[in-house]
N, C-alpha and C positions, 0 to 999 in steps of 0.2 A: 885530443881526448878530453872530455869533462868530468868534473869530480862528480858526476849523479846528484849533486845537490840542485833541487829543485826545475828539472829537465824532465819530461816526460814522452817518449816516444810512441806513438800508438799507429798501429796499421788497419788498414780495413781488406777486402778480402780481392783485388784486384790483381796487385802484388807484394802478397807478404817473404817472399826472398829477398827481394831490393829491399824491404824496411828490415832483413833482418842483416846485409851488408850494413846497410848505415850503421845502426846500431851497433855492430861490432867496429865499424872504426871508432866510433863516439865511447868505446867501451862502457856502454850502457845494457841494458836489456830490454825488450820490448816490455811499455806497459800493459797491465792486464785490461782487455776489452771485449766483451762479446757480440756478436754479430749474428741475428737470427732468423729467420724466414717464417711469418705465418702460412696459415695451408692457402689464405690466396693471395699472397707473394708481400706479403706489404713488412717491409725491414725494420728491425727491434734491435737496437745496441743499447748494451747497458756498459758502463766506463766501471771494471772492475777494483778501482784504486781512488783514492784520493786526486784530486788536482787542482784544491786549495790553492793558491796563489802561486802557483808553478807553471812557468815557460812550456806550454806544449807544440808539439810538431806532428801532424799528423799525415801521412804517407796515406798515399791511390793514388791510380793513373786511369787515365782514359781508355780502356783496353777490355776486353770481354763482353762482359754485360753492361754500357757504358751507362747507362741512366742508373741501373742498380747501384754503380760503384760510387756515381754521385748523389745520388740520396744515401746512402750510408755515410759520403763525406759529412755531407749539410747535417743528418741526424747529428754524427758524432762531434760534429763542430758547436751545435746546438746543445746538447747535452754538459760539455766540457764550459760552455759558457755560462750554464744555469750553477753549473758546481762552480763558479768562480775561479776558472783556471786565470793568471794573470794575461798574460798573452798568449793568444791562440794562430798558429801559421801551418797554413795547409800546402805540401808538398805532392806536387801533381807533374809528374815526369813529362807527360803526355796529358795536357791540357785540355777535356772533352770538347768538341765545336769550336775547337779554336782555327780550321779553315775556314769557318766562313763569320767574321768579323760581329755581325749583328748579334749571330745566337752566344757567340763567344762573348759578348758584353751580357746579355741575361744573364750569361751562366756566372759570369765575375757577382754579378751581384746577387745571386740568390747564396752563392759564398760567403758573399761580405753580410746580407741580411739574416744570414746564419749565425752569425756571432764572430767571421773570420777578421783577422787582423790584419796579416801580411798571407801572400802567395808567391810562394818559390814554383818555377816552370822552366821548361828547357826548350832551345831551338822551335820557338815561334813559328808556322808556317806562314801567317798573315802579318807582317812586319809591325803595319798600321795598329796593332790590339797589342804592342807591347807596354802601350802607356797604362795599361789595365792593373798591370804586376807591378807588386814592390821588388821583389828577383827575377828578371830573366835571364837565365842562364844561356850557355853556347856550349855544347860539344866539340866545336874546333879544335882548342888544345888539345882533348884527345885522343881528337883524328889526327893533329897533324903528329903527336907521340908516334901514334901507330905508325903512322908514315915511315918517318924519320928508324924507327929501331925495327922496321920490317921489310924496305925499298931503298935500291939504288937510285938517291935524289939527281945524279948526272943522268940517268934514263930512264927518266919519271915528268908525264905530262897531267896536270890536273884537268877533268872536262866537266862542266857543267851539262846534265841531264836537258835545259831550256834557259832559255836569257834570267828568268827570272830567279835564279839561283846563280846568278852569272857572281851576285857580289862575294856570294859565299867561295864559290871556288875561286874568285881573284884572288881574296885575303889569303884565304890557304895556298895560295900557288907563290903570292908575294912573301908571302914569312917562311917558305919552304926553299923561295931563289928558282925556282923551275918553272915549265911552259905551262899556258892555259889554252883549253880550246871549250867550244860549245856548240851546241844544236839549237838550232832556228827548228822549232816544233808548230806545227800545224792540226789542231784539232776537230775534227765531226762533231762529235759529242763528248762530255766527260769521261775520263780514264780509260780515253781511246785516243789515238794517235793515229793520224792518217800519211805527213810524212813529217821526215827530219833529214835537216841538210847541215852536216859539218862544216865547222868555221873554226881553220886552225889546221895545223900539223903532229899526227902522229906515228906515223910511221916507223917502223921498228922499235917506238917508244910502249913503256908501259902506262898503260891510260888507265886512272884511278876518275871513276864516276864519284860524284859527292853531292849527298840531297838531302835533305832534311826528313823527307816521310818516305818510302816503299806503302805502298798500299795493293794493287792488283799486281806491280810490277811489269805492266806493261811496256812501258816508259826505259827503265831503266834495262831491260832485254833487249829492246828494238835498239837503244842506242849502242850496249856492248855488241850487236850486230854490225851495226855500220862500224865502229869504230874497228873490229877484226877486219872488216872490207877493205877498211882505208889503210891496213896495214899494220896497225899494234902491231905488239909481238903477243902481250899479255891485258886484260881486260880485269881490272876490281871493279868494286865499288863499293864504298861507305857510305853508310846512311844510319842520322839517328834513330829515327824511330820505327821499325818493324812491325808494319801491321799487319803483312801479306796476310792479303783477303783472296777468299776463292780459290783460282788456282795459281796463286803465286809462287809457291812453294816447286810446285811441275813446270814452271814458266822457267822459273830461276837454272835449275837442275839442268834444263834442256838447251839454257842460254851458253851465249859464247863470250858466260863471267867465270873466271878462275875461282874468283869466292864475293860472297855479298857480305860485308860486317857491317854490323849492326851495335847498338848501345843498346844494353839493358834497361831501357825508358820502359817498355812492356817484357811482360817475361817470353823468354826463346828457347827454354828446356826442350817440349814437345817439336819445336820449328826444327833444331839443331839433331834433332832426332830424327825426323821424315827429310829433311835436306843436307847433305855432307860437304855441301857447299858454303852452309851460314858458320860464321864467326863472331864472335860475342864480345866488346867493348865494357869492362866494367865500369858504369858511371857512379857506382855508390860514393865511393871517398869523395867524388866532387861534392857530393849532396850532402856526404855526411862532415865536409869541411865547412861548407856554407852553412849550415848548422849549428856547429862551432861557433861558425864569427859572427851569426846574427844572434846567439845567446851572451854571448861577449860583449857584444857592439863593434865589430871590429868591422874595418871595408872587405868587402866581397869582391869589387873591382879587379884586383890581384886576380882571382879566378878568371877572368874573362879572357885572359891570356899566358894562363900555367896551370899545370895540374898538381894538385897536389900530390906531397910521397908522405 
């Protein structure tokens, strides 16, 4: 928790629930900012408080209207630097264009040519664009939480969704002591899937899928298919970031997954509502502890492998 002296938390309009978890770990309150639209669309934020020489952190995620949410970043980063806040760090759950490496580097630096200082992000899709970030975070610890206080770790197999997520599910299957399996995935075109071949044993095991992004959810249906084929007993899957586009939501529902949990990196109120399937991950405390200990100066490191209470 911080004594509020000289910390300023501001949200833009993306996801102001997750900025207002943080802020109640941080026992703070959200600073005052407005966020406005002219009649032909073009974004107005005025910084309703002081931020003279004070630590700001400013909360959006990549999720709805995503260029909107980052030009409201850049304004209000812009803004906070003309008022001379001391240091300015942009907290971005979900990293806009960060699949695909090139636009992911523009977007780092129309951030940084904003006025930003540091950027806190979580669970990276493109490995190669972590050197971008001053914090990138992991989810793991609080998948493997979930694991461990939800799952009999003696009949629990971890699978990777495609090879490329192979390190992620090793790690979590190595710090958990249990099996791993994965699919050899074969694609036509983009966020399509033509086959996938199982590599590994599960049978009568419960097979926890783990991935980084859900997006059509094509991907991770096909796989809870095969993997009931080959025998499961029971089918998850964990995944940070929830984007389900289109009909992911009717894909998911109609799959043969017990539940899809997801972290709060994008908001999942409406999602959790039309599907009885999703499951919600609160990642605020991690963000609002690293928060903490970059106002502090304290290592962040710690987080990479516990979560905090």
């Amino acid at each position: 928790m911080l004594n509020g002296s000289g910390v300023k938390i501001f949200t833009g309009t993306s996801h102001p629930e997750l900025a207002e978890i943080i802020a109640r770990r941080l026992g703070l309150s959200l600073s005052k900012a407005e966020v406005t639209k002219s009649g032909i669309g073009e974004t107005h934020v005025r910084i309703a408080e002081s931020v003279r020489e004070n630590d700001v952190y400013i909360i959006n995620t990549g999720c709805g209207a995503v260029n909107t949410a980052l030009m409201e970043l850049c304004i209000m980063i812009h803004a906070c630097k003309i008022a001379s806040a001391k240091r300015i760090t942009a907290v971005l759950p979900l990293f806009p264009q960060e699949p695909r490496p090139i636009t992911a580097k523009l977007v780092a630096n129309m951030i940084q040519k904003s006025g930003c200082d540091h950027i806190i992000t979580m669970d990276l899709h493109a490995s190669q664009i972590q050197g971008f970030f001053d914090v990138p975070l992991f989810a793991e610890p609080s998948s493997i939480l979930y694991i461990r206080t939800h799952f009999d770790l003696q009949n629990t197999v971890i699978v990777s969704p495609d090879a490329g997520g192979a390190k992620r599910a090793t790690s979590i299957a190595d710090r958990l002591g249990v099996d791993f399996a994965l699919f050899h995935k074969e694609r036509k075109k983009a966020n399509s899937v033509s086959r996938m071949i199982l590599v590994g044993q599960v049978k009568d095991k419960v097979a926890i899928l783990v991935d980084d992004m859900a997006d059509t959810c094509g991907t991770l249906c096909l796989a809870a298919r095969h993997l009931a084929e080959g025998g499961a007993a029971k089918v998850y899957a964990i995944v940070t970031h929830g984007i389900l586009s289109g009909n992911a939501l009717q894909c998911v529902e109609d799959s043969a997954l017990e539940k899809l949990i997801l972290t709060n990196t994008l908001p999942q109120q409406e999602n959790q509502a039309r599907c009885k399937k999703i499951e919600v991950i609160d990642i605020g405390p991690v963000l609002g502890e690293v928060i903490r200990r970059s106002h502090y100066g304290e290592s962040v490191s710690k987080l990479f492998h516990e979560v905090p209470y």
